[in-house]
N, C-alpha and C positions, 0 to 999 in steps of 0.2 A: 205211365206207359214208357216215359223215355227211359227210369230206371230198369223197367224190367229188361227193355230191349238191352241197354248196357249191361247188365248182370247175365245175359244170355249170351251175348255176344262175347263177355269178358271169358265165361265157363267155355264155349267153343274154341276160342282161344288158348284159352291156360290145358285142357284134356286133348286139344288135337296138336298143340305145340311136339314137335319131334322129342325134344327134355321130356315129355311126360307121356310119352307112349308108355306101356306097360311095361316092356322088354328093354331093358338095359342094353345100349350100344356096344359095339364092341369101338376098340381104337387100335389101330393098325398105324405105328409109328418108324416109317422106313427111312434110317439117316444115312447119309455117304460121307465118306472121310476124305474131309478137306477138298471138298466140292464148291468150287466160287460159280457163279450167276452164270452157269453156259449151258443152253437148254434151248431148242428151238424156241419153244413160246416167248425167251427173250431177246428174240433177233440175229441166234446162232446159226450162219449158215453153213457151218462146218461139222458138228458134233450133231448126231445123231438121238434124239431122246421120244422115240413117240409116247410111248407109256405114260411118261410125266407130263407130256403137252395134250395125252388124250382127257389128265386128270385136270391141269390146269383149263382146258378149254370147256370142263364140265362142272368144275368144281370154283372154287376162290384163290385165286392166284396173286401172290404180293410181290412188289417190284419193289419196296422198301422194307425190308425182313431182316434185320441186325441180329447179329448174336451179342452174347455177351462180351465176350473173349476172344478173341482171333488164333486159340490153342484149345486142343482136345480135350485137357481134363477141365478146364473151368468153366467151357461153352457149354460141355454135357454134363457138368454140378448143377448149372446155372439152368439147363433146362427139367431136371429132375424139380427143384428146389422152390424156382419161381424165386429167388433171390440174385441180387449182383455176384458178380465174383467175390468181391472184397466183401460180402457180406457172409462168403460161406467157408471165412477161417481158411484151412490148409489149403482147400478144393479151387483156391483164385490160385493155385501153381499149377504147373500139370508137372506130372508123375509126384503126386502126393493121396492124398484119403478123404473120403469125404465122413465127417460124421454123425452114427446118425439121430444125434440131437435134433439136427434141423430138416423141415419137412420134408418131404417126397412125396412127388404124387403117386409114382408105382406101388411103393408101402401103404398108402391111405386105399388105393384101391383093392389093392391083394385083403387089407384089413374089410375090406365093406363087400364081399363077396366075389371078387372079379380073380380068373386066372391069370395071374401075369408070368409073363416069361419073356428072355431075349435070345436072339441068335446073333453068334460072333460078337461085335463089341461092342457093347453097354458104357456105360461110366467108366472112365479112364481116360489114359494111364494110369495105373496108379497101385497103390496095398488096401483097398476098403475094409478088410481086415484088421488094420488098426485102428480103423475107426468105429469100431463094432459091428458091422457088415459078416455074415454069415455068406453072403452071397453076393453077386452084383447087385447097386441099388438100384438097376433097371428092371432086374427078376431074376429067377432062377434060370440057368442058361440051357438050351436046347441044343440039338443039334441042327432041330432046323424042325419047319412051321409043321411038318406033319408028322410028329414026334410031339410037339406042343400040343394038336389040336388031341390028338390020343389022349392026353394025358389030361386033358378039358374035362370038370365032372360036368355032369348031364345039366343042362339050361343056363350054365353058367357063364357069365362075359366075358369076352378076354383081352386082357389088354398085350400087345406084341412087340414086342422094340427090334427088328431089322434093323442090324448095326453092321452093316457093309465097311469093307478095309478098301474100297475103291472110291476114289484113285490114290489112297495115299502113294506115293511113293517104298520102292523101286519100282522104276518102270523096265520093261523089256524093250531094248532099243528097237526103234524102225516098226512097231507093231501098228501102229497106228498108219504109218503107208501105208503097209501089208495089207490093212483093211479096205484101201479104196481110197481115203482119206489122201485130199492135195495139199501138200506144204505152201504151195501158192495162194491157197484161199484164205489161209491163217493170218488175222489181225494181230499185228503186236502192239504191244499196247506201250505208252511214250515215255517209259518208265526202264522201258530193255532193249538192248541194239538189236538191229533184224539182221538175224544172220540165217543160214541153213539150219546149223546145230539146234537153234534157238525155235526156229520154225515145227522141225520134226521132236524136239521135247514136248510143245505144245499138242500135238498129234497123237503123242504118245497118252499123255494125259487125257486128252478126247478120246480115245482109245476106254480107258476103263469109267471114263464117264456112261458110254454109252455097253457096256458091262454092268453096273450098277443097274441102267435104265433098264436092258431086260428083266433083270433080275426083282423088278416093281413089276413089271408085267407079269412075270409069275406068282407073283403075289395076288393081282389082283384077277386074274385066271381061275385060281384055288380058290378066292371066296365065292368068285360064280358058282365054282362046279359045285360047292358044296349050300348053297342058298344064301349066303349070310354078306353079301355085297350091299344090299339096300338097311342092312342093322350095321354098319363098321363105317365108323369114320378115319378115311386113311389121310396121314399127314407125310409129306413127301420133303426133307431138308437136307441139311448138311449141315456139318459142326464148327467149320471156317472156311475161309476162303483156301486157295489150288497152293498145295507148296510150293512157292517159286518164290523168289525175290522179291520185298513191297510188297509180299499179298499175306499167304500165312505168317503169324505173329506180329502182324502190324494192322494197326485199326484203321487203315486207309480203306475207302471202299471196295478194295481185291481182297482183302483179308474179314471184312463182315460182315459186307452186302450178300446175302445168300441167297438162293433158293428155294419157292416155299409155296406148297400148296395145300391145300384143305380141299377136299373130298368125300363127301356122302349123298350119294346117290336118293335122289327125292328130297332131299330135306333141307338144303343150301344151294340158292338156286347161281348157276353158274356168275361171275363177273370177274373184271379185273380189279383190283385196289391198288392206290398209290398210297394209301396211310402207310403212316410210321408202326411197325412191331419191332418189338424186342423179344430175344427168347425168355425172360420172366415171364413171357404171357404164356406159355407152353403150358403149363402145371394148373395154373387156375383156370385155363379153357376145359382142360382134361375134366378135371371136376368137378367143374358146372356140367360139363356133358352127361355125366354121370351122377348128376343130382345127387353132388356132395356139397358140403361145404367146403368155403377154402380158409383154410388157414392164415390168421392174421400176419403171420411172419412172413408169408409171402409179399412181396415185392409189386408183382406184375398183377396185371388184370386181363379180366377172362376178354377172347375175342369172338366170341358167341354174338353177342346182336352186332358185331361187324361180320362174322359169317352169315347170319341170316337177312344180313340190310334192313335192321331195326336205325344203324348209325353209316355214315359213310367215312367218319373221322375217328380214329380210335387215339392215336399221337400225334405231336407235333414235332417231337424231335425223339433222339435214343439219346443215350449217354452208354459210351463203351471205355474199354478199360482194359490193360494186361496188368501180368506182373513174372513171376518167373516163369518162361517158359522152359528150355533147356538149363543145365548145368555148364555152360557155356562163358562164362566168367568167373575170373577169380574171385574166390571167397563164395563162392555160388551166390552173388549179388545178383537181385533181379533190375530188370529196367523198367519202373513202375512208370506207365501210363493212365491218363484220366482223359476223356472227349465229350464232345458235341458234335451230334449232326444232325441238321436245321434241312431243310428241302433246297437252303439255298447256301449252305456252309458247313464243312468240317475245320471244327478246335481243335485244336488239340494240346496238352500239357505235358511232356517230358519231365518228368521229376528229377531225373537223376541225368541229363545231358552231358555227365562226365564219361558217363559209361557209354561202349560203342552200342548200339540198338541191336543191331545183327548177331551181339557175341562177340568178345576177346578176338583180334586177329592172330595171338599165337596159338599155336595149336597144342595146347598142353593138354586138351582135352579128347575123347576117344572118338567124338563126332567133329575133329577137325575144328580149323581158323571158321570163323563166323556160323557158329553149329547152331544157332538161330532159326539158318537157314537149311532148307533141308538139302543132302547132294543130289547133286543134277548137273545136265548141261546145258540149262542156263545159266545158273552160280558160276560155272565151272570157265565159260564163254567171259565173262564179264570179269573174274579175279586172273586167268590169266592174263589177261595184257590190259589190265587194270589202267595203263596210261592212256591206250588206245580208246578206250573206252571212262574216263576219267568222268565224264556226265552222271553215266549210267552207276558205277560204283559209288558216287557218291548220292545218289538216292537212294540205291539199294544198303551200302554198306556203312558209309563215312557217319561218323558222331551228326545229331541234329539238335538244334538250341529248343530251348526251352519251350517256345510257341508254335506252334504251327497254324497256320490259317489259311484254306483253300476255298477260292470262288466258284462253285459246285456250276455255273450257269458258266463260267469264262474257262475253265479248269476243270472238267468232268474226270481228270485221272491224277488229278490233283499231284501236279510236280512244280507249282511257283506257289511259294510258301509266303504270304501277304502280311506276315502276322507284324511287321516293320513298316509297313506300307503305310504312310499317314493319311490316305482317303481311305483307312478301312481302321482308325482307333476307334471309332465311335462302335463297332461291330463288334469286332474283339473284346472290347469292353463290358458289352451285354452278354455274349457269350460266354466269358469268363464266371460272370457274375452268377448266369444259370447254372453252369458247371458248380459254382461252387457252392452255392443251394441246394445241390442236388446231392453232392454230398458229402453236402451236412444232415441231412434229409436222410440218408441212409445211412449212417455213422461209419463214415469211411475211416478205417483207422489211420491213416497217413495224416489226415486233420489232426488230428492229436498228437502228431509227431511220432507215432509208433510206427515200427517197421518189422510188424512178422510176418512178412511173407519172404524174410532175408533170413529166415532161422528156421524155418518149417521146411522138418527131413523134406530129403528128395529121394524117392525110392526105386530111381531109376537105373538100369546095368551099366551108364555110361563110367567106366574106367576112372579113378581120380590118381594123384599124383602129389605127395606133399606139400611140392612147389602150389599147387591150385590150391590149396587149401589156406594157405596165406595170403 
């Protein structure tokens, strides 16, 4: 008897699990460019986002969400691939290719019956062209979601990549007042001077944050009117953190603590999480959703029974990483980073500590002295009177030694670098040690003393000059 009741119960379980409804899900993947952790649901009392807080307050919302890369092309290889940066060859640079030797979940879907398509931008920067890409490896590009859904054959799934340019940069000055938005209510964070200029840049970037937000709310408007809300799992992210100084291209937690919600009406019952994700889990959640297999190449693991609270704990730490981002130093030298981050500590490894982090301060190059960094008027506050501000430039800008080590519980914005600190070698120690397990574990070619991420084209329009090329 107890078996049968277990064989009865097991079959109720496995045919009424959401994975094995009849009708294939659809996935609704809405990213924003260079959107860091600002969002009511995390304590924003400035920036506007109901959309995303109606999803996170309904859906699974993660307060520890890492990308891989703190730059556009290798955070969106990395969530295609379900691989590290440095494990996906050119694709750990941004404005290079991704190729398509190595997996993609949009490809395995398109191949197993699913519609895939994106709007605006997909994987990049970059030429995916050279990598044998016919098209973006997010999908064939739309003009926009109902032009996609027309183009839907009849019962088929589809998968959708919303690739929003907000808030990258340029911004329109003053627009973010203009909205209502008060420069007074803006927290600056201990990393940039509080000035006016500094205030209303931030404003300005709230501004297209909550641009973006609408623009989820139309999305998820469309799937009501048209039935298909309760079959579509929407995912709500970004690709790094806010370009500003310290945050995009640097793996401090402004550049790749993100934003990050999971959303499917009925079938994941609402909570918050503090577990650790990485975007390698992007690709194998996708696939398990869609009752594929995943691919051994992949990296990451699906977060399926942490969306449906089979587990509460899915990691205990991430491991992030840059490497070229801009052409931005001579010899187009990248500044190779490797980390840790623990719930109660960010590593971090400087490979190249000769090089400045930000970018060359001559301006041999067409995106200017520290092109790292994106223009703005916060860079622009803090390099002019660089003395005056002597603190601030040197977090943002000045060379940084080889370790870095921040007390996440003492140090939440991580600006006292402890990696010297003799009540913290026993720490560093261990960290170090994971770090380097980790990869080796993934066969990081810098272990091996290789360095191609210092040779792989850059395909990007930034101007070069002989002199840079030496």
């Amino acid at each position: 008897m107890k078996v049968i009741k277990f064989l009865t119960f097991g079959l109720l379980y496995l045919f009424g699990h959401p994975l094995w409804a009849q009708k294939k899900p659809n996935i609704l993947f809405c990213i924003a460019d260079d959107w860091g952790k600002h969002a009511g649901i995390y304590g924003n009392k400035v920036v506007k986002t109901p959309n995303f807080d109606r999803l996170a307050s309904e859906g699974v919302v993660f307060t520890n969400a890492f990308c891989g890369s703190p730059s556009c092309t290798p955070s969106r290889a990395t969530i295609l691939t379900g691989r590290y940066p440095h494990q996906n060859e050119e694709s750990g640079n941004l404005w290079s290719t991704l190729q398509t030797k190595l997996p993609n979940y949009a490809s395995i879907l398109a191949q197993n019956g699913y519609h895939v398509g994106l709007e605006r931008k997909g994987w990049g920067p970059g030429d995916f062209k050279v990598g044998g890409y016919e098209q973006n490896p997010a999908g064939k590009s739309y003009k926009n979601f109902d032009e996609f859904l027309e183009k839907r054959p009849a019962d088929s799934p589809f998968c959708y990549w919303f690739g929003s340019q907000d808030p990258h940069r340029v911004y329109e000055a003053g627009t973010g007042k203009a909205s209502g938005m008060n420069p007074a209510d803006v927290r600056v964070p201990a990393y940039w001077p509080d000035t006016p200029e500094i205030r209303n840049d931030v404003l300005d970037y709230y501004y297209e944050v909550q641009r973006f937000d609408r623009e989820v709310g139309q999305f998820i408007k469309k799937l009501e009117e048209i039935g298909e809300l309760e079959n579509t799992l929407i995912v709500v992210t970004s690709d790094n953190g806010m370009p500003f100084p310290r945050a995009k291209a640097n793996v401090y937690d402004a550049g790749t603590n993100l934003p990050l919600v999971f959303y499917w009406k009925g079938k994941i019952a609402a909570h918050a999480t503090n577990t650790f994700m990485s975007f390698v889990d992007f690709a194998p959640t996708f696939l398990e959703v869609a009752r594929l297999p995943i691919p051994k190449e992949m990296s990451g693991k699906s977060l399926w029974p942490l969306l449906i609270n089979q587990t509460q704990n899915h990691r205990n730490e991430v491991f992030l990483e840059r490497e070229r981002h801009a052409n931005v130093r001579r010899g187009d030298r990248s500044y190779p980073i490797r980390a840790i981050r623990t719930r109660d500590f960010l590593y971090i490894q400087n490979l190249a500590p000769k090089q400045w982090p930000a970018g060359d301060p001559q301006p041999y190059f067409a995106v200017g002295a520290y092109g790292d960094v994106d223009p703005g008027p916060t860079k622009d506050v803090i390099l002019q009177d660089s003395a005056k501000y002597a603190y601030y430039y040197r977090l943002c800008f000045a060379k940084r030694p080889a370790e870095e080590l921040y007390d996440l519980k003492k140090d939440p914005e991580q600006v006292n670098n402890l990696a010297e600190n003799g009540n913290y070698q026993s720490i560093k120690k261990d960290l170090s040690m994971k770090l380097t397990q980790w990869r080796k574990e993934t066969a990081d070619p810098r272990m091996a003393g290789k360095q191609p991420f210092e040779t792989y084209p850059y395909y990007g329009n930034s101007a070069k000059t002989e002199q840079m090329k030496n």
